[in-house]
C-alpha positions as CSV (number, residue, x, y, z in Angstrom):
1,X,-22.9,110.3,156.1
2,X,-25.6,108.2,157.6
3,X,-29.2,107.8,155.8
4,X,-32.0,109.4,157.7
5,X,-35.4,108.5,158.0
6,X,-38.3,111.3,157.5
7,X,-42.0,111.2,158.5
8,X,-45.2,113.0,157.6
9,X,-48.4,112.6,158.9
10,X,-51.8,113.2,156.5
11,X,-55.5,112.6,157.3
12,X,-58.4,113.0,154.9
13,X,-62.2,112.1,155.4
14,X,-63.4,109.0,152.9
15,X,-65.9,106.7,152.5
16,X,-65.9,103.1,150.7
17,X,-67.2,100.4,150.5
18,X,-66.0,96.6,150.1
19,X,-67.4,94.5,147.5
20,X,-68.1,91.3,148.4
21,X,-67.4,91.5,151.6
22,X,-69.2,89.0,154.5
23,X,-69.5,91.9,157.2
24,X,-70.6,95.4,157.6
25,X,-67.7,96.6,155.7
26,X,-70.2,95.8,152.5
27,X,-72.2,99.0,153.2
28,X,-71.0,102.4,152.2
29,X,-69.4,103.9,155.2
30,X,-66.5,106.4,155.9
31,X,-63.3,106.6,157.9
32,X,-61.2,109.8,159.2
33,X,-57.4,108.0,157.2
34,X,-54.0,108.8,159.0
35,X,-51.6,108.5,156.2
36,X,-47.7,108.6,157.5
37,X,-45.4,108.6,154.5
38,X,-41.7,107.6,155.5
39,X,-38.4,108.8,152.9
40,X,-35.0,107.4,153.4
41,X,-32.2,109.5,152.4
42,X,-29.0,111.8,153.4
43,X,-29.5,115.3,154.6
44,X,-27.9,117.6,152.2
45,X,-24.6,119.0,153.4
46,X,-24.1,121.6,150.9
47,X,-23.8,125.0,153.2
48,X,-25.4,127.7,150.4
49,X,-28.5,125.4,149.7
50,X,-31.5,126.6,151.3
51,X,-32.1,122.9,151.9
52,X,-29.1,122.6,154.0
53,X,-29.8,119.7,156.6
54,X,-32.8,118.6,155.3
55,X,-33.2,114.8,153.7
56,X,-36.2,117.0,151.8
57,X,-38.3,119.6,153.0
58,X,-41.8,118.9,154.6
59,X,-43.4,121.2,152.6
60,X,-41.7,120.1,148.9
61,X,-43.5,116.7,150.8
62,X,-46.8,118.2,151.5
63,X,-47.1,119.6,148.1
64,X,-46.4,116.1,146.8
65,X,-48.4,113.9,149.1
66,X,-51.2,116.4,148.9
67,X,-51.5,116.5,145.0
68,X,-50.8,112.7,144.3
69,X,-53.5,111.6,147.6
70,X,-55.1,113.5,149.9
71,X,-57.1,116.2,147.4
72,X,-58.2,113.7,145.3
73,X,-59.4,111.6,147.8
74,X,-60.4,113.9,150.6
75,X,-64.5,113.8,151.0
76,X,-64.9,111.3,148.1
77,X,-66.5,107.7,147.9
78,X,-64.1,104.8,146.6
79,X,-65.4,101.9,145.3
80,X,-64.3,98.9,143.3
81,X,-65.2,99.2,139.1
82,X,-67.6,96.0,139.8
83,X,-69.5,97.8,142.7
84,X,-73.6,98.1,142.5
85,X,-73.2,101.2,144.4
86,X,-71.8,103.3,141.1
87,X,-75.1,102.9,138.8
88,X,-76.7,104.9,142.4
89,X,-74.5,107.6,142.7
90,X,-75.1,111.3,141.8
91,X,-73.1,112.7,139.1
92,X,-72.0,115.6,141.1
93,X,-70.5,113.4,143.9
94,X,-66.8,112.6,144.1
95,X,-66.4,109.1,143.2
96,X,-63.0,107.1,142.8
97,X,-63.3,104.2,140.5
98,X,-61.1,101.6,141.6
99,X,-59.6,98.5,139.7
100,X,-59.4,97.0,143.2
101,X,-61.6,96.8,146.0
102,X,-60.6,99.8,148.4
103,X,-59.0,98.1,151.3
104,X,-56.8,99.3,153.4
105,X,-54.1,97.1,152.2
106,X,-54.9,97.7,148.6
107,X,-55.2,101.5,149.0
108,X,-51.7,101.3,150.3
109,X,-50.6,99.6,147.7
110,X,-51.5,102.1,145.2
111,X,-50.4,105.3,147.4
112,X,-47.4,103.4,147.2
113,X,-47.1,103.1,143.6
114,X,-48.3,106.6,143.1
115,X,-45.5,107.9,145.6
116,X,-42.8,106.4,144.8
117,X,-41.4,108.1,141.5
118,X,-42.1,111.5,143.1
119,X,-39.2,112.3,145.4
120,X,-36.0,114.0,144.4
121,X,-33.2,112.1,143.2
122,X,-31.4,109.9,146.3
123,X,-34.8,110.6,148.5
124,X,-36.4,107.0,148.4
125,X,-39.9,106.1,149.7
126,X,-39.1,104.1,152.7
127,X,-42.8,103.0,154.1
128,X,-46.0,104.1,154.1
129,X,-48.1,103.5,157.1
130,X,-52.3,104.1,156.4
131,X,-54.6,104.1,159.7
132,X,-58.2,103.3,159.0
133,X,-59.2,103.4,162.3
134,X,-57.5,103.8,165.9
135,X,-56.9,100.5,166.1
136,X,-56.6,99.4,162.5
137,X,-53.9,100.0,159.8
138,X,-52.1,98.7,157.0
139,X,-48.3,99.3,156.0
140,X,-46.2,99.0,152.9
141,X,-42.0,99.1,153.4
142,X,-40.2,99.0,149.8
143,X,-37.8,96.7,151.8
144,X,-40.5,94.4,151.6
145,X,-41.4,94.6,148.0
């Protein structure tokens, strides 16, 4: 039986900011994220599972995808361990603490390595594909890796 790919589409609100950065990008500021996360697999072909057809079902995804990322990060502020911007921030506020500066390369990265243990057995994380803006994104393929 031939592998199939899957694709889901998140978004979440965020704002970062990159350390050392020689632009704009240095300031705090926010982006509306696309997040498309891609499995590899075969549908399952047994005729009594409720599953039938399906190389996993969006919602068994959702639930995934939407514990690992996209409530954590959804209306918080990311920013590198090193940032000045920590010691100003509000207790109350959501703040990530990353060991990386939040890229969108580098946030792909971890999604990545969050993700990829998370899928049933023979369901594979194929590519993850994170828009930061309309004309910007970053992906990650495990073919690559």
């Amino acid at each position: 039986m031939n592998k199939i790919r899957v694709t889901k589409k998140f978004s979440f609100e965020m704002a970062h900011a990159l350390e050392g950065h020689d632009g704009k990008c240095r300031n705090i500021h926010g982006h509306s994220y696309y997040l498309f996360v891609t499995l590899i697999g075969k549908p399952i072909i047994e005729k009594d599972d409720p599953k039938n057809g399906m190389v996993m079902d969006f919602a068994d995804l959702k639930e995934i995808v939407n514990n690992e990322i996209i409530n954590p990060l959804d209306h918080a502020l990311m920013l590198y361990e090193n940032s000045e911007f920590i010691k100003g921030i509000p207790s109350d506020q959501k703040l990530i603490i990353t060991s990386y500066n939040p890229t969108c390369e580098n946030m792909v990265i971890d999604f990545a390595a969050m993700l990829k243990d998370c899928f049933p057995t023979g369901v594979v994380l194929h590519s993850l594909k994170l828009e930061e803006t309309k004309t910007s994104y970053a992906e990650w393929h495990a073919a690559d890796q």
